[in-house]
Kinemage of the C-alpha trace (Angstrom):
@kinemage 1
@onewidth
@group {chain A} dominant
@subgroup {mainchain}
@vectorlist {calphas} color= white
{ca unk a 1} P 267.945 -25.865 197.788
{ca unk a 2} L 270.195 -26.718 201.087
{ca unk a 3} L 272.319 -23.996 199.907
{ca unk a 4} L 269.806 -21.303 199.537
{ca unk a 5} L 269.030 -20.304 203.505
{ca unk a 6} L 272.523 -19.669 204.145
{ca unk a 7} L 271.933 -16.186 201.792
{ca unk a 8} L 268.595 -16.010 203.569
{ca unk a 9} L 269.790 -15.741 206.536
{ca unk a 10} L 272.166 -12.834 205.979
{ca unk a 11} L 268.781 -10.565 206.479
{ca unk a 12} L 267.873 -9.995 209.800
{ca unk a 13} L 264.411 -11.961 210.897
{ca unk a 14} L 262.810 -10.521 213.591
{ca unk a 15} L 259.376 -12.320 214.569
{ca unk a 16} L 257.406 -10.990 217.855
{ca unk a 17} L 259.325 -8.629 219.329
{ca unk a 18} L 259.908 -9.357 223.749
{ca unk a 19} L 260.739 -6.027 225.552
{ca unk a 20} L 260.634 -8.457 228.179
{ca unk a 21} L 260.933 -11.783 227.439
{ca unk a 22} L 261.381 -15.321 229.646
{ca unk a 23} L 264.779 -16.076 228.165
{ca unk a 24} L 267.747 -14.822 226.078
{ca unk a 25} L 269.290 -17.010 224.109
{ca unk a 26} L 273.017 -15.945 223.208
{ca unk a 27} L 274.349 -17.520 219.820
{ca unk a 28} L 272.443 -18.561 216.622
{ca unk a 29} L 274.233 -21.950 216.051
{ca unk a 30} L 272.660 -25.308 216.950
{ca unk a 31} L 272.608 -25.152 220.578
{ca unk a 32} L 271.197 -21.794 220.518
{ca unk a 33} L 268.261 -22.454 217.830
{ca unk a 34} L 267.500 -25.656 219.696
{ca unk a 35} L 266.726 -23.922 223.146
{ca unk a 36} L 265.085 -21.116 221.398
{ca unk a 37} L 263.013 -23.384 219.726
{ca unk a 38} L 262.187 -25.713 222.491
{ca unk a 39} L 261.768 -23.086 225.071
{ca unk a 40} L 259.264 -21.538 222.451
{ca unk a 41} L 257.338 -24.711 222.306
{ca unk a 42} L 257.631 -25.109 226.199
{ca unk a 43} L 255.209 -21.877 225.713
{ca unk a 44} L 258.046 -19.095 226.918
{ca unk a 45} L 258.852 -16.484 224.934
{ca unk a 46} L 262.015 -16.185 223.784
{ca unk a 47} L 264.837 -13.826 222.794
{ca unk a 48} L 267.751 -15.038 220.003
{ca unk a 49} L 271.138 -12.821 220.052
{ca unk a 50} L 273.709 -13.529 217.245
{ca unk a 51} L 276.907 -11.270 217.232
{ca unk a 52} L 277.392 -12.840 213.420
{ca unk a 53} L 274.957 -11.105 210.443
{ca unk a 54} L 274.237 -14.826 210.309
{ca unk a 55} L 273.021 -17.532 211.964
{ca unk a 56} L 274.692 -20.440 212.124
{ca unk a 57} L 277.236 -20.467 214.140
{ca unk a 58} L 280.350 -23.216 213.902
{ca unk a 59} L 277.085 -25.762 213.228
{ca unk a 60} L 276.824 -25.069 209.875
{ca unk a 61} L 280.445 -25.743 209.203
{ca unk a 62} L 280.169 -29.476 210.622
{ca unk a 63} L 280.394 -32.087 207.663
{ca unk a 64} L 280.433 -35.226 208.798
{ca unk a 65} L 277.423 -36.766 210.658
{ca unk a 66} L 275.408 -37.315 213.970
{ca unk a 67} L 276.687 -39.776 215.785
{ca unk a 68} L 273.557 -41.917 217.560
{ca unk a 69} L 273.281 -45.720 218.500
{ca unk a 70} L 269.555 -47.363 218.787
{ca unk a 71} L 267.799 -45.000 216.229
{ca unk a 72} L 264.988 -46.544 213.653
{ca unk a 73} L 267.445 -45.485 211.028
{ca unk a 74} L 270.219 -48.412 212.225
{ca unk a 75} L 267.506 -50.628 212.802
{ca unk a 76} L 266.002 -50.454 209.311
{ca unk a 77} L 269.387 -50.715 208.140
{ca unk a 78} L 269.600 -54.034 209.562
{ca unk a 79} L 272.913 -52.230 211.760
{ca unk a 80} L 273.613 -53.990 215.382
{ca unk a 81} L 274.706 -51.195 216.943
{ca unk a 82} L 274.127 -50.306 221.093
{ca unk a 83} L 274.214 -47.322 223.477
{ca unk a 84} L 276.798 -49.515 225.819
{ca unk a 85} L 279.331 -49.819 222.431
{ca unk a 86} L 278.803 -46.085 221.689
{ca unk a 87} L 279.355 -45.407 225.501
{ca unk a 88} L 282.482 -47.447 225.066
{ca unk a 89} L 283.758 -46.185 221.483
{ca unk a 90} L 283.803 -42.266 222.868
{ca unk a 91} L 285.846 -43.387 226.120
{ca unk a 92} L 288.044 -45.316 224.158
{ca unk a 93} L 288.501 -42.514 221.423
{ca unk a 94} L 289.014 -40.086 224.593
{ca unk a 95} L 291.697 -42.292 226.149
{ca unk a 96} L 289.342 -42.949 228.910
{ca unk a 97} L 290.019 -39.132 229.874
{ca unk a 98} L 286.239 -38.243 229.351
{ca unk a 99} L 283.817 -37.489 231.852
{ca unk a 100} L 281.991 -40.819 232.225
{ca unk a 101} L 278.414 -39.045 233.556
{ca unk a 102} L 278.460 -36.755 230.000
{ca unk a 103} L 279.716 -39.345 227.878
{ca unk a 104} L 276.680 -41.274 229.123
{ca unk a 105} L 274.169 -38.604 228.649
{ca unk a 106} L 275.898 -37.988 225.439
{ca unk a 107} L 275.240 -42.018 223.964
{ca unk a 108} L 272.100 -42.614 225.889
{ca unk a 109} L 270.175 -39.693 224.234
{ca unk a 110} L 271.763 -38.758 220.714
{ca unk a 111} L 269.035 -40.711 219.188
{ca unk a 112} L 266.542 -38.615 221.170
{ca unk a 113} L 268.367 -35.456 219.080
{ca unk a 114} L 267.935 -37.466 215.962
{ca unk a 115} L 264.477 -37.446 216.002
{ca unk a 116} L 263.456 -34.113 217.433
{ca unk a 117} L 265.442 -33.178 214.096
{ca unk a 118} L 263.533 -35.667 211.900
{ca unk a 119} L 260.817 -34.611 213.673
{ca unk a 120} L 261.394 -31.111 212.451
{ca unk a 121} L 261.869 -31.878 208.685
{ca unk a 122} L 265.506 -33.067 208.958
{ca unk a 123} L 267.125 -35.570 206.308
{ca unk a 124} L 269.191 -37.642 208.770
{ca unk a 125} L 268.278 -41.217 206.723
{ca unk a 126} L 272.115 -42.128 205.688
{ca unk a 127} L 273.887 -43.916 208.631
{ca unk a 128} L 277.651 -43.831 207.702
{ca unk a 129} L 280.880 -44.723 209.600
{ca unk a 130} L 283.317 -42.779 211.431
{ca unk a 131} L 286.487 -43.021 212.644
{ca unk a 132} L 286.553 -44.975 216.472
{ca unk a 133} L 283.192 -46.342 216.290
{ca unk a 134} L 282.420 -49.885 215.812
{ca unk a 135} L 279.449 -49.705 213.768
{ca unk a 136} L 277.271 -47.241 211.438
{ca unk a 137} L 275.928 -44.173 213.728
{ca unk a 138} L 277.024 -40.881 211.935
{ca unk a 139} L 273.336 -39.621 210.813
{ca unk a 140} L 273.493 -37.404 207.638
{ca unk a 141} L 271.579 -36.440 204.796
{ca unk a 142} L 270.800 -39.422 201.989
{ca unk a 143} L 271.727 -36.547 198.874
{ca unk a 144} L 275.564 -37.239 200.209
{ca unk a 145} L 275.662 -33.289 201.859
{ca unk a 146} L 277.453 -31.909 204.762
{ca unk a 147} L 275.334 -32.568 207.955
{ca unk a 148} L 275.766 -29.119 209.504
{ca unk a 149} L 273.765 -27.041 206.954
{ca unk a 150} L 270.744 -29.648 206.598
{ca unk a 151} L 270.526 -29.311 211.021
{ca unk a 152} L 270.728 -25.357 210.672
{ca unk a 153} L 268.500 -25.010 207.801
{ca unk a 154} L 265.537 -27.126 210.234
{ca unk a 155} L 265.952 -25.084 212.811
{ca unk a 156} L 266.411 -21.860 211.021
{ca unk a 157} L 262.761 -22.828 209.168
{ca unk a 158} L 261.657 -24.165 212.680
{ca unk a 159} L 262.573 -20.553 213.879
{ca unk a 160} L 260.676 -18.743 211.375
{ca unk a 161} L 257.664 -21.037 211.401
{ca unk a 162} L 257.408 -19.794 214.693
{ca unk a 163} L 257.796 -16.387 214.521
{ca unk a 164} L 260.746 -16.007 216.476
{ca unk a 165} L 262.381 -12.868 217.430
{ca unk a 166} L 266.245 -13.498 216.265
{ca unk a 167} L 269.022 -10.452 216.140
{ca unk a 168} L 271.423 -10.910 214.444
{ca unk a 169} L 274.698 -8.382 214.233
{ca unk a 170} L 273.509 -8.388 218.261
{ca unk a 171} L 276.422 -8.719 220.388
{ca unk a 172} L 275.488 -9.640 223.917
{ca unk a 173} L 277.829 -7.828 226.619
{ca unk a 174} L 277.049 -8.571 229.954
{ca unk a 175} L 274.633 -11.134 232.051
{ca unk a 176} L 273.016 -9.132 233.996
{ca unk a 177} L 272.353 -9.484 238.056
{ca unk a 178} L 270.040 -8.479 240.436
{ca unk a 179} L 270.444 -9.841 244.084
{ca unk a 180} L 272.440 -12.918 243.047
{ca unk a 181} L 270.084 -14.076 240.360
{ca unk a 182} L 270.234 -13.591 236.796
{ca unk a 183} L 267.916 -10.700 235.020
{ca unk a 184} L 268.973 -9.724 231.763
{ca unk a 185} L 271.899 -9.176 229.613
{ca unk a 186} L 273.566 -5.771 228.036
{ca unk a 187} L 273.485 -6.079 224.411
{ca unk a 188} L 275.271 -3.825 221.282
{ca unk a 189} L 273.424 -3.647 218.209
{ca unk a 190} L 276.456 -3.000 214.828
{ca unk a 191} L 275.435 0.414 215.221
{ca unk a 192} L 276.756 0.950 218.472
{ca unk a 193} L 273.150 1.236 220.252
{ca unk a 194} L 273.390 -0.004 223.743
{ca unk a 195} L 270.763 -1.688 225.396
{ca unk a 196} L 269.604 -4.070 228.168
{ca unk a 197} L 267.045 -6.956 228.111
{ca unk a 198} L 265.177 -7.962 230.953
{ca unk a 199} L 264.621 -11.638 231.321
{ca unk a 200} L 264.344 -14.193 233.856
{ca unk a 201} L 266.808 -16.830 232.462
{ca unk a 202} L 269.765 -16.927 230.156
{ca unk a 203} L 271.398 -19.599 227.773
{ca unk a 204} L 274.893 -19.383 227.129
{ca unk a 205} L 275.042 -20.958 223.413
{ca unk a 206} L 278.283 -19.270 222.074
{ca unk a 207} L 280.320 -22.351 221.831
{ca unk a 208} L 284.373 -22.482 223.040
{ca unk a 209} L 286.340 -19.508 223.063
{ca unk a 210} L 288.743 -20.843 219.740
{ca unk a 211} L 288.286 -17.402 218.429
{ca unk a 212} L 289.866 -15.514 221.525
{ca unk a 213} L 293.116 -14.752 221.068
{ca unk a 214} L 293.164 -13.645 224.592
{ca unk a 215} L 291.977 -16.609 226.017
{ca unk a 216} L 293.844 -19.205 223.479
{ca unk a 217} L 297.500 -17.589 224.559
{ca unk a 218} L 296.406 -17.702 228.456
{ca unk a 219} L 295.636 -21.531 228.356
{ca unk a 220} L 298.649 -22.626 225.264
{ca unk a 221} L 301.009 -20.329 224.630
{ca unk a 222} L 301.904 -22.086 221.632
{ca unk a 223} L 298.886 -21.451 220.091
{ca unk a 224} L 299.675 -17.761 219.711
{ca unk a 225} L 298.473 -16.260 216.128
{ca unk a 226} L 296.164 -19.638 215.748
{ca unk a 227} L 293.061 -18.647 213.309
């Protein structure tokens, strides 16, 4: 059943379409289908672009778990587990090189994720361990499969429940701006049709740039030819 949406999503879902919508949302992954779908229930209307003919993104490759200390999960499972040792796990597991303000925004409210996904229909009831944390946190599904497809498959549903209006084979260009402020972005359909959307915000969900050759080389050399 978890396997089915992936083939679902190959076909392109377009919900209400927004000539003019309150915000584009670049990239289909989990960040992206999270702010489309919160934004939509914030009552904006909402834009999806996906470059990929599926959605997905590097999400729906992740296998392990989501990593949350304080959850109802642990505490049913009888697991001792607190924000502060979570905090003090990911600095330790960074060598202390982390940002200390986003590690603590990360630990203080990945439990807050776990249940807007529960909330959603997600199967997160299997706390496991990972590697460099000192108790059970990494959330997954209780039928033993890979986390990322059960977290795209909720929001993918979530998306559709809602009518959403997701492109996919969409490349975004350019961020449009007007006066200092953003107001759109250029986007490239796989046909080659060019077009602009006008919009008064934009979220940048396309994840690191590990697929830009470009970019890779300028930063590590050695890294030249990395797929």
């Amino acid at each position: 059943m978890k396997r089915t949406f992936i083939a679902a999503a190959l076909v392109l879902s377009v919900g209400a379409a927004f000539a003019n919508p309150d915000a584009v949302v670049i990239g289909a992954g989990g960040a992206g289908l999270s702010a489309a779908v919160t934004l939509h229930d914030l009552g904006r209307e909402v834009v999806v672009l996906e470059k990929m003919p599926m959605i997905g993104g590097n999400t729906v490759r992740a296998e392990g778990g989501i990593n949350a200390a304080e959850t109802p999960q642990q505490k049913k499972a009888g697991i001792p587990d607190t924000i502060d040792q979570f905090y003090a796990d990911t600095m330790k597991g960074g060598h202390n090189l982390n940002d200390p303000a986003l590690v603590r925004t990360l630990t203080t409210h990945a439990k807050d994720a776990v249940a807007w996904l529960v909330s959603l229909g997600a199967d997160l009831n299997t706390v496991g361990r990972a590697g460099g944390a000192k108790y059970p946190r990494a959330h997954r599904p209780t039928d033993g499969s890979a986390i990322g497809p059960e977290v795209i498959r909720v929001l993918w549903k979530a998306a559709k429940d809602r009518k959403m209006d997701v492109r996919t084979q969409t490349r975004a260009t350019e961020i449009i701006m007007k006066d200092g402020r953003v107001a759109g972005v250029k986007a490239t359909t796989k046909d080659g049709k060019v077009y602009t959307i006008d919009a008064k915000a934009v979220v940048l969900a396309t994840g690191g740039f590990g697929a830009n050759q470009d970019m890779l080389v300028k930063y590590q050399p050695k890294l030249k030819g990395y797929a």
